[in-house]
C-alpha positions as CSV (number, residue, x, y, z in Angstrom):
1,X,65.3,322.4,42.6
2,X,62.5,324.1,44.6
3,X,65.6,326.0,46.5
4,X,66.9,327.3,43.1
5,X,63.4,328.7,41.8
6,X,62.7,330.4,45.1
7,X,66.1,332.1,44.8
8,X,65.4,333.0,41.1
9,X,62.0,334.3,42.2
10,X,63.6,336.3,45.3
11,X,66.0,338.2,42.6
12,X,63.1,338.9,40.1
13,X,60.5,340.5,43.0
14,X,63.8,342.2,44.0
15,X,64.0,344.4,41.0
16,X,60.4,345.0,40.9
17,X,60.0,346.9,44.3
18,X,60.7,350.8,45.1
19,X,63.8,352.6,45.7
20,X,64.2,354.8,48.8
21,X,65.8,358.0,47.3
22,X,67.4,360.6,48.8
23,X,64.3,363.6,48.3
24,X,64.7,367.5,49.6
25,X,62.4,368.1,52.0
26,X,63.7,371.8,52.6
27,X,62.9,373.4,49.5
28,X,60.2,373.3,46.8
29,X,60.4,373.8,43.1
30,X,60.3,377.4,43.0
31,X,64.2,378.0,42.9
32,X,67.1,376.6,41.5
33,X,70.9,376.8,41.5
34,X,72.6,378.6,38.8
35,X,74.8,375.8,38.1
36,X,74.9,372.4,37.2
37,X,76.6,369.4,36.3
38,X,77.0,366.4,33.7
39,X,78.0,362.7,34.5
40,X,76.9,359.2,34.4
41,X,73.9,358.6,37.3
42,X,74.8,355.6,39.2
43,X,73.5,353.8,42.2
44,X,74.3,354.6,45.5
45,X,73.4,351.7,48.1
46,X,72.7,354.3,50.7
47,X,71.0,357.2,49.0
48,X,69.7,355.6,46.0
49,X,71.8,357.6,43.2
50,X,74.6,359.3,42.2
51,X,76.5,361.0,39.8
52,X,80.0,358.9,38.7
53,X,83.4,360.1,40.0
54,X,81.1,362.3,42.8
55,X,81.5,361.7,46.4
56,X,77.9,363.4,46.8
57,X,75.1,361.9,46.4
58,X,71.8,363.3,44.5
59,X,68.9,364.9,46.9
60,X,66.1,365.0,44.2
61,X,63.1,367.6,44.2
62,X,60.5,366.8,46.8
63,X,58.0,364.1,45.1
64,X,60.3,362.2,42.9
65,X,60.4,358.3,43.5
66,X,62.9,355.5,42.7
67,X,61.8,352.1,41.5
68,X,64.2,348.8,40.6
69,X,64.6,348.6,36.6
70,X,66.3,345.2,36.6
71,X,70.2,346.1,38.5
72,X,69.1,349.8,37.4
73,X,67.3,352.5,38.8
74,X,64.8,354.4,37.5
75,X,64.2,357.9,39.1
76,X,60.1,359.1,38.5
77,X,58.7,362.7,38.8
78,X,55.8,363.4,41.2
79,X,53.5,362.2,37.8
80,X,55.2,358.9,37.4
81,X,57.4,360.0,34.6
82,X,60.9,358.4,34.1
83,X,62.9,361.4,34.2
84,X,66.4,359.2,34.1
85,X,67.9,355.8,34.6
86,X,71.3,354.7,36.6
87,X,73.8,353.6,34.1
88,X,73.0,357.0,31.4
89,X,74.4,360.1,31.0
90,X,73.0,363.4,32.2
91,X,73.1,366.9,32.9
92,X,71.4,367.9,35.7
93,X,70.3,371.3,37.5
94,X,71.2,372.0,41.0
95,X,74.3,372.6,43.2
96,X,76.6,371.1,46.0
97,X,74.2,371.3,49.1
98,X,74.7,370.8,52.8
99,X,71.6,369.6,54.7
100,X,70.8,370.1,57.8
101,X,70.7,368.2,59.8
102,X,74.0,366.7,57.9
103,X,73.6,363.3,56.7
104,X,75.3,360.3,57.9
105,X,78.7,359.6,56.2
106,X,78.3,362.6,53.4
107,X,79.1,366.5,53.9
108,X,77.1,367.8,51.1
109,X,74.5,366.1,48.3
110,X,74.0,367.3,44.6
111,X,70.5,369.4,45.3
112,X,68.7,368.6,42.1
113,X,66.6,371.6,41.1
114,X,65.2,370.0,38.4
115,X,64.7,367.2,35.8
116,X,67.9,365.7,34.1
117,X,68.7,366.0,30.0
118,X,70.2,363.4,28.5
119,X,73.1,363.6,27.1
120,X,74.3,361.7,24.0
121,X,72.8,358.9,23.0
């Protein structure tokens, strides 16, 4: 019994603690990419999110934050404002991006310019 509830307790603090996500550190807020793109964010065990069907994952502006919503994530601004959740729909500002230094196992990330609009309902 005491095995069981310190398993149980292990998953609950689990989806209570912060997110490493993958943040741009080589740009600031004061361009953007003409482009952008619409799918379902998921997570990405590596880089914290990414878009469904995409091999990239998403670099997110400098400041934003990830924290566990349950098996979700939920992606804040540099105020602490849920901007999205894993598991929703979005459209989202930015482009295909190498970094540089190149990061282990991808050749380019979706560079997020911006905050994400949901789409539908």
């Amino acid at each position: 019994m005491r095995l069981l509830f310190l398993a149980l307790m292990l998953v609950v603090l689990a989806g209570c603690g912060p997110v490493s996500l993958l943040t741009d550190t080589q740009h600031d807020k004061t361009w953007c990419y003409t482009t952008g793109t619409t799918g379902v964010l998921i997570v990405d065990s590596t880089y914290g999110t990414r878009l469904a069907g995409g091999s990239s994952p998403v670099m997110w502006p400098r400041g934003f934050t990830g924290r566990w919503l349950g098996s979700e994530i939920e992606v804040l601004d540099p105020t602490g404002n849920v901007v999205a959740i894993t598991g929703k729909k979005y459209s989202l500002p930015g482009g295909l991006f190498e970094p540089d230094p190149p990061l282990p196992g991808v050749s380019s990330v979706w560079l997020s310019c911006g905050d994400p609009h949901p789409v539908g309902p």
